[in-house]
N, C-alpha and C positions, 0 to 999 in steps of 0.2 A: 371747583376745588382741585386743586394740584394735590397728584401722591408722588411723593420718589418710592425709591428701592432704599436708598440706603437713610435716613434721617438725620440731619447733620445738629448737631448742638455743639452751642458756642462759638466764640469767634475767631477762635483759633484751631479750627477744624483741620485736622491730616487725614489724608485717604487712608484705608486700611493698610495695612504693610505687608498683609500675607493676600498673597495673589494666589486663589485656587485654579489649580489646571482643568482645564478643559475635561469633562467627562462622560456627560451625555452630550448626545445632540437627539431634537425632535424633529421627524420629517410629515413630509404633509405631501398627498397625491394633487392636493387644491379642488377634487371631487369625489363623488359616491361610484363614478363609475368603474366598476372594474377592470374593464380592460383596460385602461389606461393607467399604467405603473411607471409613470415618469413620474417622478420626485419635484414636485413644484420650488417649495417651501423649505428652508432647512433654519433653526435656531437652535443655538448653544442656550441648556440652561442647568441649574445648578442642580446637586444634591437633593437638597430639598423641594424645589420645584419636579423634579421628576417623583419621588416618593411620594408628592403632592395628588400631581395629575396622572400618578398608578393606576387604579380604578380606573379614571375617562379612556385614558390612552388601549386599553386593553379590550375597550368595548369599542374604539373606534374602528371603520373600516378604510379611513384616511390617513391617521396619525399612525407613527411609528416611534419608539424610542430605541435609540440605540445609545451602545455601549462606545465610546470611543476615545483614542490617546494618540500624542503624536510621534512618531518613530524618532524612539530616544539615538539609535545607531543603525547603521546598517547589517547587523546583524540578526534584526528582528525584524520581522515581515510588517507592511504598512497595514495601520487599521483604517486607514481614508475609505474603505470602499464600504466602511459602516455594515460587516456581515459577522461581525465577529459574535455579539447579540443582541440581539434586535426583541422587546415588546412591540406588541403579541409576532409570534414565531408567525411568518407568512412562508406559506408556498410560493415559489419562485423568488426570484430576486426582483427588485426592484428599479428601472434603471435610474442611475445618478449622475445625471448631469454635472463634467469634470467643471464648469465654471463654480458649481456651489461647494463641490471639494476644494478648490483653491484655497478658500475665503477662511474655511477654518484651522486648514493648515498655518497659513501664514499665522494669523491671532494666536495659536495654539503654540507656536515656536516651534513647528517641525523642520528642520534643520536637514533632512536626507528627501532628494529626490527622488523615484524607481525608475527615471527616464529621462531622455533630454528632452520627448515631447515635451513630459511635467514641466521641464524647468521654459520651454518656450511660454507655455501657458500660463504659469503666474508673472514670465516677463511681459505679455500681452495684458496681465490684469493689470498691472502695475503699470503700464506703459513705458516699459523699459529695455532701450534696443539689446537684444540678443545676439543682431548681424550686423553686418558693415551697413551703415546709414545710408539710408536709399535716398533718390530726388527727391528734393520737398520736405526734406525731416529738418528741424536742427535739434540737437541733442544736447544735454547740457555735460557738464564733466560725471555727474553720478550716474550717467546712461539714460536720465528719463526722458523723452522724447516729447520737446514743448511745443512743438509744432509737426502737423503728419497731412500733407496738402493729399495725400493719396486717399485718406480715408479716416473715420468716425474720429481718431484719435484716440487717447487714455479715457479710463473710468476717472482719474484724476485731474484733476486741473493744474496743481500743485506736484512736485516732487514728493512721493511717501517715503523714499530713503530716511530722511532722517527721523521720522516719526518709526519708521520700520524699526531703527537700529533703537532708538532708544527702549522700544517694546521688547525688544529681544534681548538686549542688556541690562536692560535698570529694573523691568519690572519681568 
């Protein structure tokens, strides 16, 4: 038996039109062992899903919920490092791996880098050259690098520019 999330009637179905922003996110250690506070796991989930999973998240010694939004200007400090509040309150910080901060900025439409690292780092998610095109690249006109004979390549196969731009404008 298939469930969706959202249940669609009729045949003339429109996706919703209000697009909720980003607000929690849950993190996961991926074990029980203590020492180990690298942040595995990271999933966006809603309102109601965290007020849901209150209770479990508060007893877990893995899960974490955090509070989080994406920097409307540069005049406001970034909340990507997910410490602003955090279920259950842990001692020490947790470390987070900046690839899984990338992932919800972008989605989320944070629009303000705090560094040109950041900004090389989601042009590496993206696979989108930053520098002058090295041997073995070829680059298409929007930057994304369709070819990298030097190494792994893009998480994409495809160009995300245009899917980027429509995320960030339309919806």
């Amino acid at each position: 038996m298939i469930k969706y999330t959202v249940q669609i009637f009729g045949g003339s179905y429109i996706s919703d039109a209000y697009q909720r922003p980003v607000q929690w996110i849950l993190t996961n250690t991926g074990n029980s062992v203590s020492s180990n506070n690298t942040v595995k796991f990271m999933m966006i989930i809603s309102p109601y899903e965290a007020q849901e999973l209150l209770s479990d998240i508060r007893k877990s010694n893995t899960a974490t919920l955090h509070l989080y939004a994406p920097r409307p200007n540069l005049g406001f400090r970034t909340l990507d490092g997910l410490d602003l509040y955090t279920v259950p309150a842990r001692p020490g910080m947790r470390a987070l791996p900046r690839r899984l901060v990338v992932q919800p900025n972008l989605f989320a439409g944070q629009l303000y880098f705090g560094s040109f690292k950041e900004y090389v780092e989601v042009c590496a998610f993206l696979g989108l050259a930053w520098e002058m095109a090295e041997e073995g690249w070829v680059v298409a006109a929007d930057g994304f690098i369709t070819r990298d004979d030097s190494g792994p390549g893009s998480t994409f196969r495809d160009s995300p520019v245009k899917f980027l731009k429509v995320l960030m404008t339309k919806i």
